[in-house]
Biopython code that builds the backbone (N, CA, C, O; Angstrom):
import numpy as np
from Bio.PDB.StructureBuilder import StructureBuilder

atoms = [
    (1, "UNK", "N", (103.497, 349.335, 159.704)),
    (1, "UNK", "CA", (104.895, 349.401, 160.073)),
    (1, "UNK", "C", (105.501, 348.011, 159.936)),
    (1, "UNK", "O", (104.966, 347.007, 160.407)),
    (2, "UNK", "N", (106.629, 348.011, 159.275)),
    (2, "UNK", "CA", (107.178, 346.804, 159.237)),
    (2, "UNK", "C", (108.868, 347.061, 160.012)),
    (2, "UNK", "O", (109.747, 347.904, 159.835)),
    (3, "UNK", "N", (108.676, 345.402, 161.254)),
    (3, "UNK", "CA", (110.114, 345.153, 161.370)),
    (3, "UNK", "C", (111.064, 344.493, 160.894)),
    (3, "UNK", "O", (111.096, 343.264, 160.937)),
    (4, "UNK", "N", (111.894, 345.155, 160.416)),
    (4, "UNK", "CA", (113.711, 344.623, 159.181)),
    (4, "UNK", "C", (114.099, 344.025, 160.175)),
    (4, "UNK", "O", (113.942, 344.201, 161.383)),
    (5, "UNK", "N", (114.959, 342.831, 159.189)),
    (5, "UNK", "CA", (115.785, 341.971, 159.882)),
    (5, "UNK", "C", (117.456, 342.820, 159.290)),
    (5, "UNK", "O", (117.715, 343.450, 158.265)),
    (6, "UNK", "N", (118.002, 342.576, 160.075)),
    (6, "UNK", "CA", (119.986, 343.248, 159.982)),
    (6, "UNK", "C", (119.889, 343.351, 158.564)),
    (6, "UNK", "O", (120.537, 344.313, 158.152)),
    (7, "UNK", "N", (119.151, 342.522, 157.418)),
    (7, "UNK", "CA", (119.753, 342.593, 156.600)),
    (7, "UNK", "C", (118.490, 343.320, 155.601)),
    (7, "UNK", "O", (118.494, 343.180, 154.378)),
    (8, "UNK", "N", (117.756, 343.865, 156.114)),
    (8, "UNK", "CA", (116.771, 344.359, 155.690)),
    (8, "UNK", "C", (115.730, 344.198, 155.023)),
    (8, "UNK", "O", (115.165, 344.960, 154.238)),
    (9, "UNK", "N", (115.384, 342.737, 155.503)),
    (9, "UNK", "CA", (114.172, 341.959, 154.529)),
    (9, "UNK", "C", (113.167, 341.754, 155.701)),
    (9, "UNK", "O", (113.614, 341.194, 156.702)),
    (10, "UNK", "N", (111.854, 342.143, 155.697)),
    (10, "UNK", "CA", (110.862, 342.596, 156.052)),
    (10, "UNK", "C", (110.652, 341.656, 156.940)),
    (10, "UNK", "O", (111.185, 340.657, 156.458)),
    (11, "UNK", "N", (110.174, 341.375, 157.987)),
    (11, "UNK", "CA", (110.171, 339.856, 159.270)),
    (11, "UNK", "C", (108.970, 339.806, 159.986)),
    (11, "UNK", "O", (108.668, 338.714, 160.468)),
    (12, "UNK", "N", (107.813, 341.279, 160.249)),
    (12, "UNK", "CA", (107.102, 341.301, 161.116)),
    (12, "UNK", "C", (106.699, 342.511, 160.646)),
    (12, "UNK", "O", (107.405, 343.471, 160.337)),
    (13, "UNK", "N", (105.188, 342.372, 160.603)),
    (13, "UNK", "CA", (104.202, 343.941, 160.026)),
    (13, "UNK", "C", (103.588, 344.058, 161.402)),
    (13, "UNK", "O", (103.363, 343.213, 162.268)),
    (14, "UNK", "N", (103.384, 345.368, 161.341)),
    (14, "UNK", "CA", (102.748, 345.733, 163.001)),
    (14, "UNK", "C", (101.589, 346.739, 162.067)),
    (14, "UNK", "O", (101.779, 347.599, 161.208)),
    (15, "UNK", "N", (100.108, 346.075, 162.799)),
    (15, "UNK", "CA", (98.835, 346.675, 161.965)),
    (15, "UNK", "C", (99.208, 348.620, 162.760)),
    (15, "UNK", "O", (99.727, 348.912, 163.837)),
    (16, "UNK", "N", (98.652, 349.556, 161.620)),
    (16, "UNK", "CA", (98.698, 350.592, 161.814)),
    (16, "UNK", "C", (98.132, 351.174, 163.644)),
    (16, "UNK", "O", (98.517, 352.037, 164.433)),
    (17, "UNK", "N", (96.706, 349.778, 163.629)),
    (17, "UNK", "CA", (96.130, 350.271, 164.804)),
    (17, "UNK", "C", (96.510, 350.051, 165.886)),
    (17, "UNK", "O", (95.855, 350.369, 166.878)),
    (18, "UNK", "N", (97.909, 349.324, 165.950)),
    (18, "UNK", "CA", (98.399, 349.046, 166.992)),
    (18, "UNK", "C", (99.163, 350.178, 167.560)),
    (18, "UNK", "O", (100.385, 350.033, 167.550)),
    (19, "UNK", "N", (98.699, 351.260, 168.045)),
    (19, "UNK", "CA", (99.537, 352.389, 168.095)),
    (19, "UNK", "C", (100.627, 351.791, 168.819)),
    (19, "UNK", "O", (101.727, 351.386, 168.444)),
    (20, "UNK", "N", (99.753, 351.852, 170.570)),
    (20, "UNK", "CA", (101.450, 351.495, 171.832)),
    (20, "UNK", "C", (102.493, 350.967, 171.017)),
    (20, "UNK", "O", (103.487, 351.542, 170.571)),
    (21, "UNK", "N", (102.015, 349.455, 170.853)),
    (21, "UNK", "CA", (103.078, 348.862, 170.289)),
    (21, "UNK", "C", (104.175, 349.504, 169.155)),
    (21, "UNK", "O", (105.373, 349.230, 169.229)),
    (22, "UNK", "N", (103.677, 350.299, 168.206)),
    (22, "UNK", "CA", (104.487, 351.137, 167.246)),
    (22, "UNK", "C", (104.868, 351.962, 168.329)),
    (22, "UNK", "O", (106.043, 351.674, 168.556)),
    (23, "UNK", "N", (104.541, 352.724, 169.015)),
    (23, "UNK", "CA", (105.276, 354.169, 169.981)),
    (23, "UNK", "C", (106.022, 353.224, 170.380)),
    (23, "UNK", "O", (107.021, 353.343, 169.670)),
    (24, "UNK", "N", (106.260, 351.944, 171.389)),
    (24, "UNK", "CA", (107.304, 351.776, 171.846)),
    (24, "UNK", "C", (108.555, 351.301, 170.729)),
    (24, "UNK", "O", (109.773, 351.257, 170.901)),
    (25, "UNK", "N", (107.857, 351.023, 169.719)),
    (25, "UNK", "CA", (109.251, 349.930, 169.134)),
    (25, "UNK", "C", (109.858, 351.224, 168.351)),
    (25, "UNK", "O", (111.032, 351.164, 167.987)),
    (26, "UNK", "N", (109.097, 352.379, 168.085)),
    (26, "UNK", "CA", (110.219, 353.457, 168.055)),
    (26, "UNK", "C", (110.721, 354.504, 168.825)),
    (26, "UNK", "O", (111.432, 355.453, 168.495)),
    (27, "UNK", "N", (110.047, 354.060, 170.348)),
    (27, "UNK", "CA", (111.251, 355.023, 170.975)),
    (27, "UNK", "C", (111.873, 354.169, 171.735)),
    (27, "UNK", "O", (112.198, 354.628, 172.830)),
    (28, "UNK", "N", (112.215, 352.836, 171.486)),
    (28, "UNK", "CA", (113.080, 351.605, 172.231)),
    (28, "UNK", "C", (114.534, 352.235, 172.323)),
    (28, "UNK", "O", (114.994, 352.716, 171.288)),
    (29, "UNK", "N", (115.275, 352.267, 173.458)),
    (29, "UNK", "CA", (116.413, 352.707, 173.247)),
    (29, "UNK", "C", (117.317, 351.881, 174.183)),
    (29, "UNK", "O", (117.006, 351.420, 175.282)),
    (30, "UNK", "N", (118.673, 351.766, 173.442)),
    (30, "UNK", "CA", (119.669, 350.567, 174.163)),
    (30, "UNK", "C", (120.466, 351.322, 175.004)),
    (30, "UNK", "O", (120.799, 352.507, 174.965)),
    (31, "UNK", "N", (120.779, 350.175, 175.982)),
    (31, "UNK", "CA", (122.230, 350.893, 177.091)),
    (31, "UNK", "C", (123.216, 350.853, 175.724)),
    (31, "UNK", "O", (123.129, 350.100, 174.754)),
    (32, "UNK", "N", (124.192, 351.940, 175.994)),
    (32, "UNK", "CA", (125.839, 352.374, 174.979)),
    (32, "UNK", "C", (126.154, 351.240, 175.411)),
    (32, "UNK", "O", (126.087, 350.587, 176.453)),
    (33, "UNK", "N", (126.708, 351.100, 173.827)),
    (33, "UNK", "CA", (127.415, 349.711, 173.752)),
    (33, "UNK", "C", (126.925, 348.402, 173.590)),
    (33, "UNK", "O", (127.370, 347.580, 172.790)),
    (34, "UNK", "N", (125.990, 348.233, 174.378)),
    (34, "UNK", "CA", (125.337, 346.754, 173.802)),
    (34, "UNK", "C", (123.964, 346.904, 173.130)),
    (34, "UNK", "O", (123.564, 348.018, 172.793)),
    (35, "UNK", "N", (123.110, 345.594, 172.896)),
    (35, "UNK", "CA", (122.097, 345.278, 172.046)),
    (35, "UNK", "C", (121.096, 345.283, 173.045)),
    (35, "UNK", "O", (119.960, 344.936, 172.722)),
    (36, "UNK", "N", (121.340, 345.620, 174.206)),
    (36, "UNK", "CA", (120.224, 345.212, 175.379)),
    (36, "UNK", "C", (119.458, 346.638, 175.785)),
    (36, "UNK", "O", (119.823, 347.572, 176.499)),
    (37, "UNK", "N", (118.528, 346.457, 175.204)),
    (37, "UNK", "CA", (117.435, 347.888, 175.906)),
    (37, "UNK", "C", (117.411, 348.411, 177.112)),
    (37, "UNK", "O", (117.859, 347.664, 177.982)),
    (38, "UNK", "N", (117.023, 349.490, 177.476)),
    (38, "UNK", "CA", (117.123, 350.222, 178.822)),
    (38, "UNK", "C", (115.695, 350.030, 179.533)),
    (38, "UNK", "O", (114.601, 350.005, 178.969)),
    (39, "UNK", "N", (115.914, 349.924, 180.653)),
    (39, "UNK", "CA", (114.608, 349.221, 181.222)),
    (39, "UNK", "C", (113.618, 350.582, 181.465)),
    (39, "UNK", "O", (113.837, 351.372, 182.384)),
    (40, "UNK", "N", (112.420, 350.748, 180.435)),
    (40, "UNK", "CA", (112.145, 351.905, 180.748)),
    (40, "UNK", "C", (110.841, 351.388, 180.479)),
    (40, "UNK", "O", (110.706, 350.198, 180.762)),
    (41, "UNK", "N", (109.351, 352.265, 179.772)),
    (41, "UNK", "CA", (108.376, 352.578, 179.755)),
    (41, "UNK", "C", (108.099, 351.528, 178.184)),
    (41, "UNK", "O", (107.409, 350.530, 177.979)),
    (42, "UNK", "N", (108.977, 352.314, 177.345)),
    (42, "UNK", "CA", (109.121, 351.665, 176.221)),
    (42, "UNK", "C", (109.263, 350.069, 175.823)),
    (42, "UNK", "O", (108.655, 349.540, 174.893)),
    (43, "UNK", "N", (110.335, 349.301, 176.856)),
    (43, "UNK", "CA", (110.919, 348.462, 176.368)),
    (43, "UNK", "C", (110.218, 347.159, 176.948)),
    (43, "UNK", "O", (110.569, 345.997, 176.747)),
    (44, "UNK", "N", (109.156, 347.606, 177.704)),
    (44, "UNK", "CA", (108.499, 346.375, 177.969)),
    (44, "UNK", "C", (107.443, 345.829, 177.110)),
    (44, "UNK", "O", (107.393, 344.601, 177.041)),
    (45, "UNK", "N", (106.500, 346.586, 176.371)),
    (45, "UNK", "CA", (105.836, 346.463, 174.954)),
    (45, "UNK", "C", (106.696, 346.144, 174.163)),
    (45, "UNK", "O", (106.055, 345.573, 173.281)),
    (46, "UNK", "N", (108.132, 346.124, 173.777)),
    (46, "UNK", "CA", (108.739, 345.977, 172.698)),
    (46, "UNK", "C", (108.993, 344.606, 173.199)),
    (46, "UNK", "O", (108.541, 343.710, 172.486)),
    (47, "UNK", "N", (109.662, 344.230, 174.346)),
    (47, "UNK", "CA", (109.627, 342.988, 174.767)),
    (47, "UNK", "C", (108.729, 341.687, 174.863)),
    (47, "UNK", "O", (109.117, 340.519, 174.888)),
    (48, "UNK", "N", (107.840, 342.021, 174.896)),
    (48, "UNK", "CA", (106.664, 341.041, 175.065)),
    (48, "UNK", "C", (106.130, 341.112, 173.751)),
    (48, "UNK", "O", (105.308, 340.212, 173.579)),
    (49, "UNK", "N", (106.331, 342.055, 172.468)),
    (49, "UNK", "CA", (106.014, 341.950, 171.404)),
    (49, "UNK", "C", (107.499, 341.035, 170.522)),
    (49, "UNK", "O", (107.151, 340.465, 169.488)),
    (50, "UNK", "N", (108.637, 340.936, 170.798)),
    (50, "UNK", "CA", (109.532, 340.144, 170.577)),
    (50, "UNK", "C", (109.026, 338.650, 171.160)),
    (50, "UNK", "O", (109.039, 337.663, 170.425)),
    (51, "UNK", "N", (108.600, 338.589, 172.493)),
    (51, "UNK", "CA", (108.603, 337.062, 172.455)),
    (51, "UNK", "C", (107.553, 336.534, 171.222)),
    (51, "UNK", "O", (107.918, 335.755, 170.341)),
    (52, "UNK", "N", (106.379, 337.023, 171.310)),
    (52, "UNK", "CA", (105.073, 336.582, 170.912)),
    (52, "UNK", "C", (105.923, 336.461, 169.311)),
    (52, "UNK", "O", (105.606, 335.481, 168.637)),
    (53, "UNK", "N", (106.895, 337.353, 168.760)),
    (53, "UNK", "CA", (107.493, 336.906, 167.300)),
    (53, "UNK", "C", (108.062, 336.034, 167.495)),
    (53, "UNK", "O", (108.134, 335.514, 166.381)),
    (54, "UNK", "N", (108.626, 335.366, 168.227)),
    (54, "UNK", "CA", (109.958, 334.339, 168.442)),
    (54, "UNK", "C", (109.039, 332.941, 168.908)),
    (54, "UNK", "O", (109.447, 331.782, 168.987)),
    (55, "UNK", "N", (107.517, 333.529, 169.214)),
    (55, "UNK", "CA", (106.890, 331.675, 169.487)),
    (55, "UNK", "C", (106.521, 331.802, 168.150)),
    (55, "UNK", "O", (107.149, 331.072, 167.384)),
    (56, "UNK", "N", (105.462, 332.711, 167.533)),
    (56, "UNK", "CA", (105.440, 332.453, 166.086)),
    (56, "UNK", "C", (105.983, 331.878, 164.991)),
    (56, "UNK", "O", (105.369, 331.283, 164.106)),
    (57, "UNK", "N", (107.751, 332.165, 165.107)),
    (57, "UNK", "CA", (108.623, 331.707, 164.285)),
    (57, "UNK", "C", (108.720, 330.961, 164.755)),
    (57, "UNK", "O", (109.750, 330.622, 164.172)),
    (58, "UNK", "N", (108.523, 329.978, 165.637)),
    (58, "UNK", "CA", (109.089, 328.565, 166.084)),
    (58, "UNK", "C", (107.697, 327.650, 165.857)),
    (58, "UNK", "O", (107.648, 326.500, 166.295)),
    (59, "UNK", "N", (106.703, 328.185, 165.218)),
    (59, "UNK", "CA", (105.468, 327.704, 164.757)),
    (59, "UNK", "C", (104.391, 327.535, 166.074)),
    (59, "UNK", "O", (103.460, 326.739, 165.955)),
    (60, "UNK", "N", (104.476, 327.929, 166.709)),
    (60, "UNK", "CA", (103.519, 327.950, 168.152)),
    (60, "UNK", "C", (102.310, 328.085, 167.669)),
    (60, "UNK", "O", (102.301, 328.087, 166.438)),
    (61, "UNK", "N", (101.362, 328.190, 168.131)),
    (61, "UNK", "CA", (99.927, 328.893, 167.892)),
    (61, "UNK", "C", (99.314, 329.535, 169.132)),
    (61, "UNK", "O", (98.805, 328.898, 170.054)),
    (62, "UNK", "N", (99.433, 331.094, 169.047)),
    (62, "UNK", "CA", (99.242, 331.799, 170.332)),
    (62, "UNK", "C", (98.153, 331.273, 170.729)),
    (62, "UNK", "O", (98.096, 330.714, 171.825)),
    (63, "UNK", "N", (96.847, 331.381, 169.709)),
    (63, "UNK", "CA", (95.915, 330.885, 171.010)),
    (63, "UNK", "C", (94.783, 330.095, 170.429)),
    (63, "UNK", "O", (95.670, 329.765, 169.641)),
    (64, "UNK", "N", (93.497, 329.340, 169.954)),
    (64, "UNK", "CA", (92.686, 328.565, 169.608)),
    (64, "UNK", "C", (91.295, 328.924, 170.124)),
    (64, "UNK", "O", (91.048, 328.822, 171.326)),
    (65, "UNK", "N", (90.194, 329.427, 169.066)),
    (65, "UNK", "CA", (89.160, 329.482, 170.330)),
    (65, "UNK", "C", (88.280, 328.125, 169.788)),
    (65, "UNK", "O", (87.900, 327.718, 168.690)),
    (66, "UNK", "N", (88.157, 327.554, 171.535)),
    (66, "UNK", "CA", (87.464, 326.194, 171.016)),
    (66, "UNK", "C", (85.739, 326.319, 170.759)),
    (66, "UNK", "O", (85.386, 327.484, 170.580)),
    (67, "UNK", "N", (84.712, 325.373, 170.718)),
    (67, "UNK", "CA", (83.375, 325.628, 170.738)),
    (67, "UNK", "C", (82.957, 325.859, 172.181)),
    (67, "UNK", "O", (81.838, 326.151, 172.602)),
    (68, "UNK", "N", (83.962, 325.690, 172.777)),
    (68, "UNK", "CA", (83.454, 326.161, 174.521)),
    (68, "UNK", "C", (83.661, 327.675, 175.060)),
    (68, "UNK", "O", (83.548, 328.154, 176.189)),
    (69, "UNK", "N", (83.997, 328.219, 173.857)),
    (69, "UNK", "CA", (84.389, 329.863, 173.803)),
    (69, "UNK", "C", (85.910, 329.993, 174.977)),
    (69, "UNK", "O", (86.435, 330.935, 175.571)),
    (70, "UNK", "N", (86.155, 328.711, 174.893)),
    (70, "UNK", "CA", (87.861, 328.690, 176.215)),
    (70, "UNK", "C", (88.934, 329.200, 175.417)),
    (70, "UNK", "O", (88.979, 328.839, 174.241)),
    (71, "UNK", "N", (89.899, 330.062, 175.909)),
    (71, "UNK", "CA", (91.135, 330.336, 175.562)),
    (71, "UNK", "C", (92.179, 329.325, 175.829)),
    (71, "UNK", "O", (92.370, 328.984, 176.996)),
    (72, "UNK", "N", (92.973, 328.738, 174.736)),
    (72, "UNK", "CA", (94.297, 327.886, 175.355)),
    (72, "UNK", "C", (95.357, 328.680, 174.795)),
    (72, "UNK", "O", (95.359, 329.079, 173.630)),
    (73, "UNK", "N", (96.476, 328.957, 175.843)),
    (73, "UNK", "CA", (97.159, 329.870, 174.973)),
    (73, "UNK", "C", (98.477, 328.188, 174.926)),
    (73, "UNK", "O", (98.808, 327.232, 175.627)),
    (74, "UNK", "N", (98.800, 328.884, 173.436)),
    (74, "UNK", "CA", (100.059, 327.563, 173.600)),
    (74, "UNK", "C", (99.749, 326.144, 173.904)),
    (74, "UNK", "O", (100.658, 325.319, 173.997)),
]
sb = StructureBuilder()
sb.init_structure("model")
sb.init_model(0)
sb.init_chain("A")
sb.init_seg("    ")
for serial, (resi, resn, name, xyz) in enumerate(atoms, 1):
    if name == "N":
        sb.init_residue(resn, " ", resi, " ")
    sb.init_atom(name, np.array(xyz, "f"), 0.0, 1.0, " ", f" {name:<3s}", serial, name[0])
structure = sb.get_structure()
């Protein structure tokens, strides 16, 4: 699954096996009228899958595993 940007050029592939994450980002649904999602079941997987794109694009590196088998996130 891939997520389009407004203008429809491809921005973010979501692996097939990621089911949740695909179920929520297609049944994400907005309050009428604005761009802001409805706080439901859905929109919190879609949310936390938006930030993790938005540190990516700002070149972050989610996480590093060192020779001490330690997680650093960021």
């Amino acid at each position: 699954m891939w997520i389009l940007s407004a203008d429809g050029q491809r921005r973010l592939q979501v692996d097939s096996t990621c089911k949740r994450v695909i179920r929520s980002l297609r049944n994400l649904t907005f309050k009428p009228g604005k761009a802001e999602p409805m706080d439901d079941d859905n929109s919190h997987m879609a949310e936390a899958t938006a930030y993790m794109a938005i540190a990516i694009s700002k070149g972050l590196t989610l996480w590093t595993v060192g020779s001490s088998e330690t997680i650093s996130v960021w």
